[in-house]
Every structure is written in C-alpha cells, then in structure tokens.
RODO-2510 file (C-alpha; in nm, 4 decimals, decimal comma):
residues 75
     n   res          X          Y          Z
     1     x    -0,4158     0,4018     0,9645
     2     x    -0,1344     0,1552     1,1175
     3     x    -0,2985     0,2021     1,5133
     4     x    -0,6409     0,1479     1,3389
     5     x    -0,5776    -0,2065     1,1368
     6     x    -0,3714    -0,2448     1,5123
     7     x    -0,7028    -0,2111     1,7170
     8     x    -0,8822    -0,4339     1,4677
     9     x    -1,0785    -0,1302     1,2578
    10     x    -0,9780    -0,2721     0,9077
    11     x    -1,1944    -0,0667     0,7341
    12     x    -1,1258     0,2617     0,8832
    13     x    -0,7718     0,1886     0,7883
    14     x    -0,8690     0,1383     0,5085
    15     x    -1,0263     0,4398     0,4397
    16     x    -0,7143     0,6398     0,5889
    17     x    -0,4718     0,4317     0,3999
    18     x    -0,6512     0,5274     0,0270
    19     x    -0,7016     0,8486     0,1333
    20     x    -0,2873     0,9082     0,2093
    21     x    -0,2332     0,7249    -0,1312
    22     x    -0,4281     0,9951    -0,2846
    23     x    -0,2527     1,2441    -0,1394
    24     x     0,1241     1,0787    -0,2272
    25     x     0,0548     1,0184    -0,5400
    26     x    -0,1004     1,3643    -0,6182
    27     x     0,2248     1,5112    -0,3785
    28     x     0,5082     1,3102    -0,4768
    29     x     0,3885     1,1201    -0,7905
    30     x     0,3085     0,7059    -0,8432
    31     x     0,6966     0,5832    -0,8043
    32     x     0,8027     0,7693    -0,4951
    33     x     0,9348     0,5043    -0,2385
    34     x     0,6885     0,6700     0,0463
    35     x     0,3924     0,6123    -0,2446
    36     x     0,4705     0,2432    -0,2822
    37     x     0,5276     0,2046     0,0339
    38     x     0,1661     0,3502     0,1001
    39     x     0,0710     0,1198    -0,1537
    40     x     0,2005    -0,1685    -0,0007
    41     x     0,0040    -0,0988     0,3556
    42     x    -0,3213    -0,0716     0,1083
    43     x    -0,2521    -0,3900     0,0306
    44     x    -0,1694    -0,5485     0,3547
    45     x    -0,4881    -0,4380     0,4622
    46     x    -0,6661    -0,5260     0,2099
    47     x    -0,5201    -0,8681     0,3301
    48     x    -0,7158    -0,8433     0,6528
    49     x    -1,0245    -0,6867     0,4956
    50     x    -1,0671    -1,0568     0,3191
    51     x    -0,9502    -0,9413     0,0095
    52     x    -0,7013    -1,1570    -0,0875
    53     x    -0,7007    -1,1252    -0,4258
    54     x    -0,6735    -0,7636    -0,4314
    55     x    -0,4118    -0,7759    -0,1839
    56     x    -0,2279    -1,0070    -0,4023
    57     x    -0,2429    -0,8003    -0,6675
    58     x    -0,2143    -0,4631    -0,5661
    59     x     0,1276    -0,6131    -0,3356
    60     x     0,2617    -0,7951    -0,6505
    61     x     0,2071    -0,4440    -0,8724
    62     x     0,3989    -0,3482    -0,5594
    63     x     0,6708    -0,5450    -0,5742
    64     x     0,7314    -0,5197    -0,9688
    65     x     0,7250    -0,1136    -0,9590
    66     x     1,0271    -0,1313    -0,6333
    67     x     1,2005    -0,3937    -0,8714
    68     x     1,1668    -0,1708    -1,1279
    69     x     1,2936     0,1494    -0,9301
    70     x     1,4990     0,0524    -0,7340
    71     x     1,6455    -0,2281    -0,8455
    72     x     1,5630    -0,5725    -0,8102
    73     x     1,8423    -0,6223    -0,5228
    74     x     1,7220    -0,3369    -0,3707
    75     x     1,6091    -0,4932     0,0244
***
C-alpha cells in the first residue's frame, strides 16, 4: 500500500490499506499498536484521496485511542 500512495495510485492504496485493517483487527484486535498504526496510514491516505474530513477524523480517533493506550506521553 505505502509504494502504491508512493507512485501516485491513491486508490489502490487505498484498497490495500482497508483490506490489512481488516485483517489486524480480525488478527490482533482494534487497540493493537500495528492496528492503529494501520489505521493511521488509512487515514493519511484518505488525506490524498481528497478526503479531508475523513482523514481528520479517522487520524483524530487515531490519536485519542494511542492516548488512551499508551499513554498520552507516549511519542
């Protein structure tokens, strides 16, 4: 998904990017660190997709659920 949003094929990465998600989250569960970090890609492309809203969102849901794992000094 990263070398596709890389060569400019947002959507495809897209598609690859939900598609891991699915798979983490089914795997490892919603608050794994390698799920949010999936989720945070997702949402970085979204970014580039013209989304911004979505990518807001989805990033700040992000943000709150590392904060809330990890610890909101957590780098």
């Amino acid at each position: 998904a990263y070398v596709l949003g890389q060569l400019g094929r947002h959507f495809e990465a897209h598609q690859v990017y939900a598609a891991v998600l699915a798979a983490r989250e089914r795997s490892m569960g919603p608050d794994h660190p390698d799920t949010l970090r999936c989720r945070h890609n997702l949402a970085f492309n979204l970014s580039r997709l013209g989304r911004p809203e979505e990518s807001w969102q989805l990033a700040r849901q992000v943000a709150d659920d590392r904060a809330r794992l990890l610890g909101a000094t957590h780098p």
